[in-house]
Gaussian input, Z-matrix of N, CA and C with variables (Angstrom, degrees):
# hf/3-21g

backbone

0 1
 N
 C     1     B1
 C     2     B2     1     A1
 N     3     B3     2     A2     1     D1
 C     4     B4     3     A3     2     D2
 C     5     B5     4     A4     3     D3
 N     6     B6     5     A5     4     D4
 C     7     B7     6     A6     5     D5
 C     8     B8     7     A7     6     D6
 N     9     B9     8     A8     7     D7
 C    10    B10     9     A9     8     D8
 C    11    B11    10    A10     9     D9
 N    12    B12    11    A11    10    D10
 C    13    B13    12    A12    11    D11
 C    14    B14    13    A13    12    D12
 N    15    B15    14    A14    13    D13
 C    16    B16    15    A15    14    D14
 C    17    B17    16    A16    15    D15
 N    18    B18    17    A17    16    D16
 C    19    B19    18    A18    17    D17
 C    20    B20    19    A19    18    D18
 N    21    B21    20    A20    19    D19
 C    22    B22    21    A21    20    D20
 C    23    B23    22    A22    21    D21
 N    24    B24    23    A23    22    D22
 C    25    B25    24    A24    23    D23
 C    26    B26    25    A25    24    D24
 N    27    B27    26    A26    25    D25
 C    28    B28    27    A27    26    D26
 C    29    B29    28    A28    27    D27
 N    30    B30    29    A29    28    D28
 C    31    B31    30    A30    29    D29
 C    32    B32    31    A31    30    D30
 N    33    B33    32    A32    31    D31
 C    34    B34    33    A33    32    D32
 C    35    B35    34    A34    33    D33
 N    36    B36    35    A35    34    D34
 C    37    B37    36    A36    35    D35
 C    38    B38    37    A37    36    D36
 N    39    B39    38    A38    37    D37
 C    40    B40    39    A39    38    D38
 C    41    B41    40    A40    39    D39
 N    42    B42    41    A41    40    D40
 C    43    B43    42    A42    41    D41
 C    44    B44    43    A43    42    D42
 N    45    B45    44    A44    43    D43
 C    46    B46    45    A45    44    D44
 C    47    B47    46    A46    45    D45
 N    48    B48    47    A47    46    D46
 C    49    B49    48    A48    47    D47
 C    50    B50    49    A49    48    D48
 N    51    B51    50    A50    49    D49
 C    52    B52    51    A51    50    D50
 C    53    B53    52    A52    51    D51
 N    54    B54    53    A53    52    D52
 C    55    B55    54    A54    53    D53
 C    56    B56    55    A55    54    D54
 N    57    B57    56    A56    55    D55
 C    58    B58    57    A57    56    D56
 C    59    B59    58    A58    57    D57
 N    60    B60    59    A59    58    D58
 C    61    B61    60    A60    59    D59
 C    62    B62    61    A61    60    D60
 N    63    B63    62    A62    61    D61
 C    64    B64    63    A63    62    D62
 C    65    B65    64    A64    63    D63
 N    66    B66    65    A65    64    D64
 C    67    B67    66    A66    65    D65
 C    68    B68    67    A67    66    D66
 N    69    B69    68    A68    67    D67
 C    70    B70    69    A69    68    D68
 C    71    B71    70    A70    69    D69
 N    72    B72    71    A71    70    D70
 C    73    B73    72    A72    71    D71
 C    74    B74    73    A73    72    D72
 N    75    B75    74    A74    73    D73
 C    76    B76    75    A75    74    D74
 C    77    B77    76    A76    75    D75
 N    78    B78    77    A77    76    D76
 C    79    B79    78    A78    77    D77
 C    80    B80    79    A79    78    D78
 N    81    B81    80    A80    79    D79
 C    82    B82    81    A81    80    D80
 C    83    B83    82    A82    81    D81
 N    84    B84    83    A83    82    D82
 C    85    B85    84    A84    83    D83
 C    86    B86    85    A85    84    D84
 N    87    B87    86    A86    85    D85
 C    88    B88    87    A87    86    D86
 C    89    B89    88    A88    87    D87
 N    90    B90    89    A89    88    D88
 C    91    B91    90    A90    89    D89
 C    92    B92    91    A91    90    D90
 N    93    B93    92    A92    91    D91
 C    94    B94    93    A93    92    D92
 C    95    B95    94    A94    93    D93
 N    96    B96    95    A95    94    D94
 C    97    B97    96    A96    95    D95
 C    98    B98    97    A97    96    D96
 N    99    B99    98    A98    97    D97
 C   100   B100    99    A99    98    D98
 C   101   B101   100   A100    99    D99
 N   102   B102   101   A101   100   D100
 C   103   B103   102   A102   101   D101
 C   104   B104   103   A103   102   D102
 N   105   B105   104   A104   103   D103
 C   106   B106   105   A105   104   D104
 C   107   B107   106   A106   105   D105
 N   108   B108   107   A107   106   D106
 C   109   B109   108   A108   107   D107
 C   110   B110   109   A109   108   D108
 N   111   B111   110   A110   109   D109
 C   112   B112   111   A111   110   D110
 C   113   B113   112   A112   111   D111
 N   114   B114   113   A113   112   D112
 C   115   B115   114   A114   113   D113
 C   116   B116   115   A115   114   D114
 N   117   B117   116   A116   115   D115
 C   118   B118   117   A117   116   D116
 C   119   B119   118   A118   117   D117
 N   120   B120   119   A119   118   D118
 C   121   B121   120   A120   119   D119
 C   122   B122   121   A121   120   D120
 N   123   B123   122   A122   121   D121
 C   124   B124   123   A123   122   D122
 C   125   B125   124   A124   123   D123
 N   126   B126   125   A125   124   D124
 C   127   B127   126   A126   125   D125
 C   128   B128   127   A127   126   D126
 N   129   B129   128   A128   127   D127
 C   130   B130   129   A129   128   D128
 C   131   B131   130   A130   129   D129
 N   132   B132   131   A131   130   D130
 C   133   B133   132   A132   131   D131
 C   134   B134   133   A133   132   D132
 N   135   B135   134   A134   133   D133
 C   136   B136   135   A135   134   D134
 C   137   B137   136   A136   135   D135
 N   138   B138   137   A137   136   D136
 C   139   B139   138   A138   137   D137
 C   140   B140   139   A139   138   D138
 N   141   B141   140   A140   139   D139
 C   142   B142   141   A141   140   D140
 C   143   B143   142   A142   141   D141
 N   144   B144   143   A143   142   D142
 C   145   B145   144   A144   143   D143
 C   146   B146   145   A145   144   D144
 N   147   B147   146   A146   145   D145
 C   148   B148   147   A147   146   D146
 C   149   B149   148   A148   147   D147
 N   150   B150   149   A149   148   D148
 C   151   B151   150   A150   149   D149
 C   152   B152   151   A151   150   D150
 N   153   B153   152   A152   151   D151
 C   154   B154   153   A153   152   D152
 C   155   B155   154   A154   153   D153
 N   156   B156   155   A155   154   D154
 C   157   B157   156   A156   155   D155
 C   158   B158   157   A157   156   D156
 N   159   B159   158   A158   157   D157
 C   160   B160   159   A159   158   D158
 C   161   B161   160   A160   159   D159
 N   162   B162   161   A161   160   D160
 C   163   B163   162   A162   161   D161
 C   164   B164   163   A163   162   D162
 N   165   B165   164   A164   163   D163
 C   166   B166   165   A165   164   D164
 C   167   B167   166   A166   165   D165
 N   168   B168   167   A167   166   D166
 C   169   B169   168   A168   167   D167
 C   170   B170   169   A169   168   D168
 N   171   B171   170   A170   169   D169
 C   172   B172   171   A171   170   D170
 C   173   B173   172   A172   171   D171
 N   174   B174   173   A173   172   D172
 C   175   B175   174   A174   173   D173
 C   176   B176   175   A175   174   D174
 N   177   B177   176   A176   175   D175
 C   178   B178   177   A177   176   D176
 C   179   B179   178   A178   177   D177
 N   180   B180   179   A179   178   D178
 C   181   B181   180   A180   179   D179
 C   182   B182   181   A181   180   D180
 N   183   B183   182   A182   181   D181
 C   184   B184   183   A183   182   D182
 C   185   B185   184   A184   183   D183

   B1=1.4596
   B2=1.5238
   B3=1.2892
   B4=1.9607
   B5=1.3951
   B6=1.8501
   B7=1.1966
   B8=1.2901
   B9=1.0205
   B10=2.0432
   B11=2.0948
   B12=1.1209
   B13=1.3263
   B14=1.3105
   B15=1.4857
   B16=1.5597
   B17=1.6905
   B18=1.1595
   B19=1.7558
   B20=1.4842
   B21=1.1040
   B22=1.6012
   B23=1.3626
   B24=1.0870
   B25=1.6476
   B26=1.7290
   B27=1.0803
   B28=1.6988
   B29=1.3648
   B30=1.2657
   B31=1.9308
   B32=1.7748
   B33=1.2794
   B34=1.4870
   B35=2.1623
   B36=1.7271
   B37=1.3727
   B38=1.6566
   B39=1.4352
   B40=1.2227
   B41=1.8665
   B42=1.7003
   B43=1.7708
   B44=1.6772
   B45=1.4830
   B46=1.6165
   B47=1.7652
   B48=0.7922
   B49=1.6631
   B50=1.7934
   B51=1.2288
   B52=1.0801
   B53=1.4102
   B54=1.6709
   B55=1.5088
   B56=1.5633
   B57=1.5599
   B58=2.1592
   B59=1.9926
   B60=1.6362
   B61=1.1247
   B62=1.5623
   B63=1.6997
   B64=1.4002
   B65=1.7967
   B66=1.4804
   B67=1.5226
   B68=1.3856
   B69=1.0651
   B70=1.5314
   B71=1.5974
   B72=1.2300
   B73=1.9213
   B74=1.3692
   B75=1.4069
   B76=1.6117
   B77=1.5546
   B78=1.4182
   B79=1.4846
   B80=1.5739
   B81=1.5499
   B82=1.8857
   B83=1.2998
   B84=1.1195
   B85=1.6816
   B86=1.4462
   B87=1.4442
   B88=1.0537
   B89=1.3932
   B90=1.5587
   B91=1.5663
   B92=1.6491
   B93=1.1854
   B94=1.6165
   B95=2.0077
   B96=1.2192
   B97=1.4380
   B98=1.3533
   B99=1.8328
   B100=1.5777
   B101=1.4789
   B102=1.6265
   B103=1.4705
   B104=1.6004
   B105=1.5678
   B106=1.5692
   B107=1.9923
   B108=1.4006
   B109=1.6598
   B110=1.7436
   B111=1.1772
   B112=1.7154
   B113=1.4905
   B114=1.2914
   B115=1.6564
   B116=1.5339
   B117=1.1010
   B118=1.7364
   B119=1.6235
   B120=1.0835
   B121=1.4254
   B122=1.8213
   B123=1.3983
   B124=1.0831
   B125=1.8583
   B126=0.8953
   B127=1.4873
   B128=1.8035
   B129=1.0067
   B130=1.1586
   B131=1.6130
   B132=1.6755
   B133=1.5755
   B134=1.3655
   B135=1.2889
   B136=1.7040
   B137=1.8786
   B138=1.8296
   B139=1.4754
   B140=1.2390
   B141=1.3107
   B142=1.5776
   B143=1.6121
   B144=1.1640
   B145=1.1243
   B146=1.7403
   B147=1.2450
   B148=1.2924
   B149=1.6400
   B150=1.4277
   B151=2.1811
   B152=1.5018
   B153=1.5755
   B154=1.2776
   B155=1.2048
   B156=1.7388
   B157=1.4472
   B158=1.3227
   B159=1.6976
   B160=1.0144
   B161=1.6657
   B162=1.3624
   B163=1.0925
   B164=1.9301
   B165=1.2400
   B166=1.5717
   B167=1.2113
   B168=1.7997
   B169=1.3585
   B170=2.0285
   B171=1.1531
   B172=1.6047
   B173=1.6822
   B174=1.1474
   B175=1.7212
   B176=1.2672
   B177=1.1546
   B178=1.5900
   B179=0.8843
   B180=1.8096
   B181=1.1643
   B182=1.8535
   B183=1.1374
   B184=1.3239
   B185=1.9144
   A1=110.66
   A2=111.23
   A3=120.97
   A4=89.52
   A5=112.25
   A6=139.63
   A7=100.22
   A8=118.07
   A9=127.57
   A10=99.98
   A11=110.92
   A12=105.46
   A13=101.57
   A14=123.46
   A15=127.39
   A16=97.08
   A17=113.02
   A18=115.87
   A19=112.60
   A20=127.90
   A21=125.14
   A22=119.44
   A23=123.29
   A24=136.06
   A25=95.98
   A26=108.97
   A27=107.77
   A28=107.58
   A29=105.39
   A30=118.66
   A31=91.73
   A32=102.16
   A33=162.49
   A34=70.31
   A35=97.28
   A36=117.76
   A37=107.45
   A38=115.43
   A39=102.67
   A40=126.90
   A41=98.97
   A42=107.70
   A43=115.88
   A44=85.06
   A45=85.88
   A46=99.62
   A47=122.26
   A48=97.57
   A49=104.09
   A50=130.22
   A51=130.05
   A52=126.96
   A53=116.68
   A54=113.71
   A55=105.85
   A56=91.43
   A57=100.62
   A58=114.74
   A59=113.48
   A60=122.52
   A61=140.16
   A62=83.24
   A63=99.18
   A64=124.03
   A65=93.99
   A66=101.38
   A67=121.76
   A68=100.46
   A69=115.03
   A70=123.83
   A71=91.00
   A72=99.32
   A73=112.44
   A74=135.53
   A75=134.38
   A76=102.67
   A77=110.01
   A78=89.00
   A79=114.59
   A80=93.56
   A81=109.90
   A82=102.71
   A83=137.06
   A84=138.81
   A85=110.47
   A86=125.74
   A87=139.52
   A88=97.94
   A89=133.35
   A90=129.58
   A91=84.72
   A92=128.90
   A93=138.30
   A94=68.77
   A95=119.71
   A96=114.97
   A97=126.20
   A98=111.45
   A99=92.54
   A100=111.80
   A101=119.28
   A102=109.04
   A103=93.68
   A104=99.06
   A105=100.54
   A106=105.21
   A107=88.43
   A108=72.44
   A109=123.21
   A110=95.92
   A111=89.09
   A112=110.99
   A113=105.23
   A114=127.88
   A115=92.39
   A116=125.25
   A117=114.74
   A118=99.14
   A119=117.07
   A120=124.63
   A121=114.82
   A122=105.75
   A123=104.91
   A124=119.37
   A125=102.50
   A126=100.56
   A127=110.28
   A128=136.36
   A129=154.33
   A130=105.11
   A131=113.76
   A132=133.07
   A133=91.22
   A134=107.68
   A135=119.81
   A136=114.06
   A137=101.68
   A138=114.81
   A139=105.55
   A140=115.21
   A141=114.64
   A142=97.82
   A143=122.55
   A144=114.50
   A145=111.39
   A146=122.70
   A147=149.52
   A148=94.59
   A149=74.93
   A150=87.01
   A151=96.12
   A152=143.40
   A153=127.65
   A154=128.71
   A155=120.95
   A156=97.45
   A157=152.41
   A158=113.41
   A159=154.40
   A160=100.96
   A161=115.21
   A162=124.80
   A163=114.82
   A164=120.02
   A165=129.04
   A166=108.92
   A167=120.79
   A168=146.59
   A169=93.06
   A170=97.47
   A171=98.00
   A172=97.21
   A173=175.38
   A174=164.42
   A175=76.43
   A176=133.32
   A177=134.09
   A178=100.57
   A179=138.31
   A180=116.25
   A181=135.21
   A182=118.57
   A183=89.13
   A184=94.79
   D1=-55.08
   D2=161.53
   D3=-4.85
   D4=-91.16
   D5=-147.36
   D6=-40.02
   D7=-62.65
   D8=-163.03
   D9=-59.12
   D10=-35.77
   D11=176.52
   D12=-69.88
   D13=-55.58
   D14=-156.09
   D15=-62.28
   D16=-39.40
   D17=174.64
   D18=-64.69
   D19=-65.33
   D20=153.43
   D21=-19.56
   D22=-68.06
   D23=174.59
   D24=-39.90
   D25=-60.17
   D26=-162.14
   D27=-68.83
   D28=-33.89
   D29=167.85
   D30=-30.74
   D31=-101.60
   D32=108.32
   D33=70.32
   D34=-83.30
   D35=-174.95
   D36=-53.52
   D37=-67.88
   D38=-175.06
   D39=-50.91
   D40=-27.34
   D41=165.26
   D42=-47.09
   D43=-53.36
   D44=-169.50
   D45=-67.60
   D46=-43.30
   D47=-157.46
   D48=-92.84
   D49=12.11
   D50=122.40
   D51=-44.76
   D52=-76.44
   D53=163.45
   D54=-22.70
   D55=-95.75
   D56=-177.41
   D57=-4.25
   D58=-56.28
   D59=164.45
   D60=-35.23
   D61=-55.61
   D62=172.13
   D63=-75.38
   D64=-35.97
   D65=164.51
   D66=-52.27
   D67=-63.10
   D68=170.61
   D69=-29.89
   D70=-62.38
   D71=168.63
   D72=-66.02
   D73=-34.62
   D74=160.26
   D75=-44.37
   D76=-34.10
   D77=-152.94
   D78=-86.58
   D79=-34.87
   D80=154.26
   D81=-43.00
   D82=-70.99
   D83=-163.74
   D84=-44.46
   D85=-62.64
   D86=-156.52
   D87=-103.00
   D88=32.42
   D89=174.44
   D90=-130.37
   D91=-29.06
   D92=-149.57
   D93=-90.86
   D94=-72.21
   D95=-165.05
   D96=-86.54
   D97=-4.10
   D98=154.96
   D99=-130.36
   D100=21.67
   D101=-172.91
   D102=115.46
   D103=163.11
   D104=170.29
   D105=-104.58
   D106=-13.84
   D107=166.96
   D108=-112.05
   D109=27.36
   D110=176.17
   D111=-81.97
   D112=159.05
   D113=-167.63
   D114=-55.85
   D115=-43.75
   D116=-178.21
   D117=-55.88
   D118=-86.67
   D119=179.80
   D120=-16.17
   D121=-64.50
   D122=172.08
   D123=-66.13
   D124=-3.85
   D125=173.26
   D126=-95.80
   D127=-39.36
   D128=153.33
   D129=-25.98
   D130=-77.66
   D131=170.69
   D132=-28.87
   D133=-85.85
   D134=-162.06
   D135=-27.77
   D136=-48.43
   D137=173.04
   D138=-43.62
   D139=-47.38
   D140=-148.10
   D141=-98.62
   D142=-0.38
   D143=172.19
   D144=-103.35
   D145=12.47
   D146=-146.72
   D147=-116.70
   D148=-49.95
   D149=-167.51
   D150=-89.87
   D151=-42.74
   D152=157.17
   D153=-39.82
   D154=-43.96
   D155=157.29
   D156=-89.61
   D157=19.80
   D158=-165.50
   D159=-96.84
   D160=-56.74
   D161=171.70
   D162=-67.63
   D163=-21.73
   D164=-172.79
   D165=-86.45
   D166=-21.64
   D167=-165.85
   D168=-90.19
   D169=-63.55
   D170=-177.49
   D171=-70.62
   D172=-102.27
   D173=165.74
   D174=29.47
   D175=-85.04
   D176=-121.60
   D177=-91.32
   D178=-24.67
   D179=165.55
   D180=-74.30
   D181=157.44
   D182=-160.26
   D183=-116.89

């Protein structure tokens, strides 16, 4: 049973930092075309800082 969680988890991990990736490049895109501080941009950051601790939450679980 361990196993099937510990495989999930890694699912789980490799999802998120795909997402994180993809965010990331939105956020270049839409800072290059509206500024690095427009409300898009900063909404983007915020995601990805959403999904980093999302991803720090699953690490830590064991």
């Amino acid at each position: 049973m361990g196993e099937i969680v510990q495989e999930d988890k890694g699912v789980l991990k490799q999802t998120l930092l795909i997402e994180i990736e993809k965010a990331k490049e939105t956020m270049i895109q839409v800072a290059r075309e509206e500024g690095i501080t427009s409300e898009s941009t900063l909404q983007v950051s915020q995601s990805i800082d959403q999904l980093l601790n999302r991803l720090h939450k699953v690490s830590l679980t064991k």
